[in-house]
ChimeraX commands (.cxc) that place a marker at each C-alpha (Angstrom):
marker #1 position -7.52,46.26,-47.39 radius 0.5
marker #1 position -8.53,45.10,-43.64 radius 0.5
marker #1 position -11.67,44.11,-42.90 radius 0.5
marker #1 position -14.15,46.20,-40.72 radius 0.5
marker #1 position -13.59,44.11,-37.52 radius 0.5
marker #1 position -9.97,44.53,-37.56 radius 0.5
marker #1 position -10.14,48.56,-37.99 radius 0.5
marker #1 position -12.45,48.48,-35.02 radius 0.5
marker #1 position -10.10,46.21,-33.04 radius 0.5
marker #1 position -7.48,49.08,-33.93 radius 0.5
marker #1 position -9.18,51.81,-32.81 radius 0.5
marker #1 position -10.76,50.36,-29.92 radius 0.5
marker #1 position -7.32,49.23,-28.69 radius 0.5
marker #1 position -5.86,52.78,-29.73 radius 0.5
marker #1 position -8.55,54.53,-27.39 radius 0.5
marker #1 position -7.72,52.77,-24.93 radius 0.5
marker #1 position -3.97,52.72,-24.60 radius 0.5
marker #1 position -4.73,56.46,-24.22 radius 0.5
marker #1 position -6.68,56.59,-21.55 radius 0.5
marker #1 position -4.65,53.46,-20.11 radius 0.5
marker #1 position -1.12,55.60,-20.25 radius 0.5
marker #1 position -2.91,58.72,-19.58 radius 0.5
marker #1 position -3.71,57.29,-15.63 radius 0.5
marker #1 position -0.51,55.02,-15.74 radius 0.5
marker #1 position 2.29,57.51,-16.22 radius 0.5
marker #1 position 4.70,54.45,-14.97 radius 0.5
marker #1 position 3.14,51.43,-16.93 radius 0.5
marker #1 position 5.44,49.84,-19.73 radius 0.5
marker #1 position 3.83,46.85,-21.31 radius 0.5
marker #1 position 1.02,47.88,-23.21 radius 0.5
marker #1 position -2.20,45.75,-22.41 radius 0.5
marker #1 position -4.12,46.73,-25.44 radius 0.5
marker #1 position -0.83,45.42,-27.75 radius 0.5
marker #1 position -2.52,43.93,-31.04 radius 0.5
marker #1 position 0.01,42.03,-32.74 radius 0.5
marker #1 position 2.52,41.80,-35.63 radius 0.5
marker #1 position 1.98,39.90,-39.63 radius 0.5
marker #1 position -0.96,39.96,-41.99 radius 0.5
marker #1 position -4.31,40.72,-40.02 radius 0.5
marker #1 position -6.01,39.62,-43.10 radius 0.5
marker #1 position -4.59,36.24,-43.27 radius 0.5
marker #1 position -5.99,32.60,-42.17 radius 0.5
marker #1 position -3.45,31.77,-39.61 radius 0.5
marker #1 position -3.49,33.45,-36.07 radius 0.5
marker #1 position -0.84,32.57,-33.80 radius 0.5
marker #1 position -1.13,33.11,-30.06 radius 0.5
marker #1 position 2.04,32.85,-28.40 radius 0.5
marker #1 position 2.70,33.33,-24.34 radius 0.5
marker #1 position 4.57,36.50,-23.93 radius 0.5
marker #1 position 7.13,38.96,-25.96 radius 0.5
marker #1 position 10.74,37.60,-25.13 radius 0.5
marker #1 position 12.15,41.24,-24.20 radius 0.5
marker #1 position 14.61,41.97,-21.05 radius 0.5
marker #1 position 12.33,44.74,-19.24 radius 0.5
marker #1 position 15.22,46.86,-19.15 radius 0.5
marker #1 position 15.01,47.30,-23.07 radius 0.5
marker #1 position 12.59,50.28,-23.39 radius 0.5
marker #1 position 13.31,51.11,-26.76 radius 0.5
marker #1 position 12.04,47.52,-27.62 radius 0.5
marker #1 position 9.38,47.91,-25.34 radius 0.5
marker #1 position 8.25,51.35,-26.92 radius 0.5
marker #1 position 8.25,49.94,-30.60 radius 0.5
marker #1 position 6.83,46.20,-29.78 radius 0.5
marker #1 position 4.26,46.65,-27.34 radius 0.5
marker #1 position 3.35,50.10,-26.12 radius 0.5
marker #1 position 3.03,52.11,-29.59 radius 0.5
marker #1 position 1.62,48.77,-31.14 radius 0.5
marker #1 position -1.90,50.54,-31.39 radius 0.5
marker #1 position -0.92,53.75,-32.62 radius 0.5
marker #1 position 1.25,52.20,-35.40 radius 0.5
marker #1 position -1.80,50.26,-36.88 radius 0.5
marker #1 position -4.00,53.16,-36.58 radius 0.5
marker #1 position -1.50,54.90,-38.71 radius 0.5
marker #1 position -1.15,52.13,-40.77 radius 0.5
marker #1 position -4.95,52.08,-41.45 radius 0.5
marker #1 position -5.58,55.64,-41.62 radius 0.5
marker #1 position -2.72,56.26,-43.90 radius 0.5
marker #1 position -2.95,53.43,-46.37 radius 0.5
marker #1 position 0.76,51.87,-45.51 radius 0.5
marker #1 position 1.34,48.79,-47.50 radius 0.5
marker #1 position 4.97,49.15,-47.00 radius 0.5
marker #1 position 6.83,46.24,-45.54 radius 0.5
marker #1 position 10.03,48.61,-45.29 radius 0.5
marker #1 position 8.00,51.52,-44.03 radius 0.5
marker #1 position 9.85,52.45,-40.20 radius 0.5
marker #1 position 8.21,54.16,-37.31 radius 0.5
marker #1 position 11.81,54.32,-36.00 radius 0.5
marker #1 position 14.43,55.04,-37.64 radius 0.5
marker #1 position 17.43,54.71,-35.17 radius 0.5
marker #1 position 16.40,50.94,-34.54 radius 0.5
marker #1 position 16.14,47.13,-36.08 radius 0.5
marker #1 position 12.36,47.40,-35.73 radius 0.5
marker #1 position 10.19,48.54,-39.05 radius 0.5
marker #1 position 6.53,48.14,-38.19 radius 0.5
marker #1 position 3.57,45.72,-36.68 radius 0.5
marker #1 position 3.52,44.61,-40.90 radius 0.5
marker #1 position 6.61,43.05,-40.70 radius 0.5
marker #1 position 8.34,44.28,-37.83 radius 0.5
marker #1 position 12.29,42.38,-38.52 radius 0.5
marker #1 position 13.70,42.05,-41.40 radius 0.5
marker #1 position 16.69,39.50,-39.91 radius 0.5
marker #1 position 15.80,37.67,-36.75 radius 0.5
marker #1 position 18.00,34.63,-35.60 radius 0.5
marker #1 position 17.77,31.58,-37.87 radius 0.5
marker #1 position 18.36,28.98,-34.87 radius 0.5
marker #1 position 16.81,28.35,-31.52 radius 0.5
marker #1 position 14.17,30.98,-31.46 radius 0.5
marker #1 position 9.97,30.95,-31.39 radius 0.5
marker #1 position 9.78,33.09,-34.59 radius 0.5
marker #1 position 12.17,30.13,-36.63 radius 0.5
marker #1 position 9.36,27.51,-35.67 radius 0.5
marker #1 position 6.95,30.22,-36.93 radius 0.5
marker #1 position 8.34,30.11,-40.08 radius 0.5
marker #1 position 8.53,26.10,-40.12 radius 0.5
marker #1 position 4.97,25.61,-39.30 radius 0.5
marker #1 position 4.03,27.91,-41.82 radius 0.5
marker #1 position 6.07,26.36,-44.38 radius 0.5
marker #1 position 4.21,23.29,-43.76 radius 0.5
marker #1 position 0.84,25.29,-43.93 radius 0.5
marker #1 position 2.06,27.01,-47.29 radius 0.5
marker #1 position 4.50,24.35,-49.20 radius 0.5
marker #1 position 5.36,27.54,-52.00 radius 0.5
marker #1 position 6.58,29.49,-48.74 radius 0.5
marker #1 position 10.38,30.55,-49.51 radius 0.5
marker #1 position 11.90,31.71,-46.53 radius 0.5
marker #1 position 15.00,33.03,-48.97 radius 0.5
marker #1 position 12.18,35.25,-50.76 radius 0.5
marker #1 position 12.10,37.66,-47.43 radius 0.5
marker #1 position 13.03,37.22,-43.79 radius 0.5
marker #1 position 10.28,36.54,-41.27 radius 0.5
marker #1 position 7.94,35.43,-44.70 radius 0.5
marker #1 position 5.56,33.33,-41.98 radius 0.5
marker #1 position 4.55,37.06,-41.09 radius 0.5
marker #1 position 2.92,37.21,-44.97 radius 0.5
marker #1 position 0.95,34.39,-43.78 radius 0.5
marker #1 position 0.06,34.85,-40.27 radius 0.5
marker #1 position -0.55,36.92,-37.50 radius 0.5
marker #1 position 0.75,36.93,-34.02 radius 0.5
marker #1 position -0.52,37.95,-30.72 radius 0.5
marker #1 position 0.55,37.01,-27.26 radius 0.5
marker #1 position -1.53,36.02,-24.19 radius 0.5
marker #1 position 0.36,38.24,-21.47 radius 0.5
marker #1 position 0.80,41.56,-22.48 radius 0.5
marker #1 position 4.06,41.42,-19.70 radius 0.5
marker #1 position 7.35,40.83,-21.37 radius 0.5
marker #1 position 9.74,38.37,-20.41 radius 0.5
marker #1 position 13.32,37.09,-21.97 radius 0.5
marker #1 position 12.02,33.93,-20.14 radius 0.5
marker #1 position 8.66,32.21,-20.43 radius 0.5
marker #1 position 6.19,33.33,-18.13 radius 0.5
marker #1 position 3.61,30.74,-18.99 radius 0.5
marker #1 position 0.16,31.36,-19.34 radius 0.5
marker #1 position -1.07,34.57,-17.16 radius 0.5
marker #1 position -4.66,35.25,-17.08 radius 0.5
marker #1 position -5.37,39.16,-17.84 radius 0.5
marker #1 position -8.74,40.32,-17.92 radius 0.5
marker #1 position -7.25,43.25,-20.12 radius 0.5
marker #1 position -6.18,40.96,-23.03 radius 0.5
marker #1 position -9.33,38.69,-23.12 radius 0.5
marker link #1:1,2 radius 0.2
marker link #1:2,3 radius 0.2
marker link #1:3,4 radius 0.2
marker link #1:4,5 radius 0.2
marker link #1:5,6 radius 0.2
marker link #1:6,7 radius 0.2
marker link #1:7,8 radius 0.2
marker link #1:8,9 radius 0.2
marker link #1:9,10 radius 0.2
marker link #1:10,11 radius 0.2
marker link #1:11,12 radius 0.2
marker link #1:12,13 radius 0.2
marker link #1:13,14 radius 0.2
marker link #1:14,15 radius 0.2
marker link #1:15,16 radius 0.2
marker link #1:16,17 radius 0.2
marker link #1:17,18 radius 0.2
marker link #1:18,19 radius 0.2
marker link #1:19,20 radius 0.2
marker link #1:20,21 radius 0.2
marker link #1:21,22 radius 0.2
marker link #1:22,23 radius 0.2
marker link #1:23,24 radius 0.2
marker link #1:24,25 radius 0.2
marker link #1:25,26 radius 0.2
marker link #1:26,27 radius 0.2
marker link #1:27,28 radius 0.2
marker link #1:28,29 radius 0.2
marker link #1:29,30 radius 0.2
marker link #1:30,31 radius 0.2
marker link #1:31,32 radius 0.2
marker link #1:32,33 radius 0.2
marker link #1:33,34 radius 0.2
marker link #1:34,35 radius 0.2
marker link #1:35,36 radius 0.2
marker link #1:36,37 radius 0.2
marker link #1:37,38 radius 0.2
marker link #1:38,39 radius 0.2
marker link #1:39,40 radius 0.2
marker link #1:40,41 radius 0.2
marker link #1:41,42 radius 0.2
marker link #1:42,43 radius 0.2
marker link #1:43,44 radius 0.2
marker link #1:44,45 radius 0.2
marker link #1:45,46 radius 0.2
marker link #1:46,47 radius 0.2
marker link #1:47,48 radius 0.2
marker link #1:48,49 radius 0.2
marker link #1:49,50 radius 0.2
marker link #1:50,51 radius 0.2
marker link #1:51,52 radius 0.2
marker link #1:52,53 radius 0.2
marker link #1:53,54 radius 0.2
marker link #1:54,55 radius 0.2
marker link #1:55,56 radius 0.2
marker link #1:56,57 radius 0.2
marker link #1:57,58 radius 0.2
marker link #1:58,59 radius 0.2
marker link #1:59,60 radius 0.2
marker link #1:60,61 radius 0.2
marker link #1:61,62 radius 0.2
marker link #1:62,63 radius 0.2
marker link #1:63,64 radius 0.2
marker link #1:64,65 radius 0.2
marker link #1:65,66 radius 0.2
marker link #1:66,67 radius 0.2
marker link #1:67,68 radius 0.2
marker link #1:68,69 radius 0.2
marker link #1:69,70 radius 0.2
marker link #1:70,71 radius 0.2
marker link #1:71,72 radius 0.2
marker link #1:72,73 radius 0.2
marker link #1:73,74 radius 0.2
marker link #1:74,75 radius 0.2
marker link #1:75,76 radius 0.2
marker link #1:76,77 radius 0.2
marker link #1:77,78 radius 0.2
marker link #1:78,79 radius 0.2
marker link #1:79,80 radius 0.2
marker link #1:80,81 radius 0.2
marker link #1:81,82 radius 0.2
marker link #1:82,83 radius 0.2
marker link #1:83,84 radius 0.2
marker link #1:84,85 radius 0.2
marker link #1:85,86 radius 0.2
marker link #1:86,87 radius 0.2
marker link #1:87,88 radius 0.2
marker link #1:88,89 radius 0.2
marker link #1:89,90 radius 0.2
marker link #1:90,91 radius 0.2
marker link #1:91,92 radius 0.2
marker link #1:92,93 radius 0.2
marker link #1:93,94 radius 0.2
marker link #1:94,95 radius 0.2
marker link #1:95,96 radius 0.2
marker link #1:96,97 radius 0.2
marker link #1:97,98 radius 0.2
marker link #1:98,99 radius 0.2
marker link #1:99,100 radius 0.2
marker link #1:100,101 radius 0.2
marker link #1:101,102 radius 0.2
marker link #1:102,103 radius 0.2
marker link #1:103,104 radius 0.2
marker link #1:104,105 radius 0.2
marker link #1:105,106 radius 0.2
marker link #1:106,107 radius 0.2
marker link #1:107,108 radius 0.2
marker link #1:108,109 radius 0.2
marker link #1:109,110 radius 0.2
marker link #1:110,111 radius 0.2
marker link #1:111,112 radius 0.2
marker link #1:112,113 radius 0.2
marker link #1:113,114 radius 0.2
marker link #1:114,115 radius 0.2
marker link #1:115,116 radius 0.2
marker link #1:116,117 radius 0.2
marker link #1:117,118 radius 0.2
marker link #1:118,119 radius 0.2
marker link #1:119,120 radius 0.2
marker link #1:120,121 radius 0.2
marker link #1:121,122 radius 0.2
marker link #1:122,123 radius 0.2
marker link #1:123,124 radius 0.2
marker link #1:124,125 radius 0.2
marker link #1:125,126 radius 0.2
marker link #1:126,127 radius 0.2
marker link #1:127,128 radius 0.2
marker link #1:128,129 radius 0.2
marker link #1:129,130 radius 0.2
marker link #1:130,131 radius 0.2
marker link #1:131,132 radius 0.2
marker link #1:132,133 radius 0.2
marker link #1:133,134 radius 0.2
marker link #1:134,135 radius 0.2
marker link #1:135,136 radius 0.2
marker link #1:136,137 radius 0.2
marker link #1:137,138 radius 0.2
marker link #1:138,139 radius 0.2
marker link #1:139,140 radius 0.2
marker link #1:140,141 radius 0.2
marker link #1:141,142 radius 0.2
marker link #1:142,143 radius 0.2
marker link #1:143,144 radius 0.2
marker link #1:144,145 radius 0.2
marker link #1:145,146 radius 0.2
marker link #1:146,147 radius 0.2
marker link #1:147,148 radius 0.2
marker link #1:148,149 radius 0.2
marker link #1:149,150 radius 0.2
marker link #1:150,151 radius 0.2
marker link #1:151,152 radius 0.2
marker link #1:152,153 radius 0.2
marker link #1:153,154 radius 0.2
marker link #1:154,155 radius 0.2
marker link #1:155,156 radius 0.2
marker link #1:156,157 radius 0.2
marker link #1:157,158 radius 0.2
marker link #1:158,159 radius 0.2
view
């Protein structure tokens, strides 16, 4: 289902978030973070930074530093689940479609979903929650997170 590029993207990135934590026992964000949606699809979608308060390591854990692993799991294991959860205590499923509700007003993800319903006129947002992630994929620039914009921070890491 994903193309040879991506799966070497995945475990590229997965390698090195090892080694990364392994000689950063204090480091939250992960650098090597690969994204959320449909790898597969024609849309990519770079946004600036994750909007998460940096005291919300749970978030932090699911979103960003265990973004790797997940898709490695994903890939290795054939998940085609939408539903599937890494965590079941939380809101957060998996890099596939990681929210099933996010907030319908005011936020990055609802212009998402308006852009892409422009892109894809037969897009019905009623069908599932988050549906631009069918059609997309997202990444972010800065691997830091940030409940307010950061802008755009050169990292050597994510290029």
């Amino acid at each position: 289902m994903y193309k040879e590029t991506f799966r070497n993207l995945v475990e590229w990135a997965t390698k090195n978030s090892e080694k990364f934590y392994a000689g950063n026992l204090n480091a939250t964000e992960n650098p090597y973070y690969i994204g959320f949606g449909n790898p597969n699809s024609d849309v990519l979608i770079v946004g600036q930074e994750k909007a998460i308060e940096k005291s919300n390591q749970e978030q932090i854990l699911s979103e960003s530093i265990d973004n790797p692993k997940q898709w490695y799991q994903i890939i290795t294991e054939g998940i085609f689940e939408l539903d599937y959860r890494f965590y079941q205590n939380g809101h957060f499923k998996n890099p596939l479609h990681p929210y099933s509700v996010k907030p319908k007003r005011g936020n990055t993800w609802n212009q998402y979903q308006q852009l892409l319903e422009v892109i894809y006129p037969t897009l019905i947002e009623n069908e599932i929650n988050n549906s631009f992630l069918l059609h997309s994929f997202i990444t972010e620039v800065n691997h830091e997170v940030s409940p307010r914009s950061l802008g755009y921070q050169n990292n050597p890491i994510r290029k």
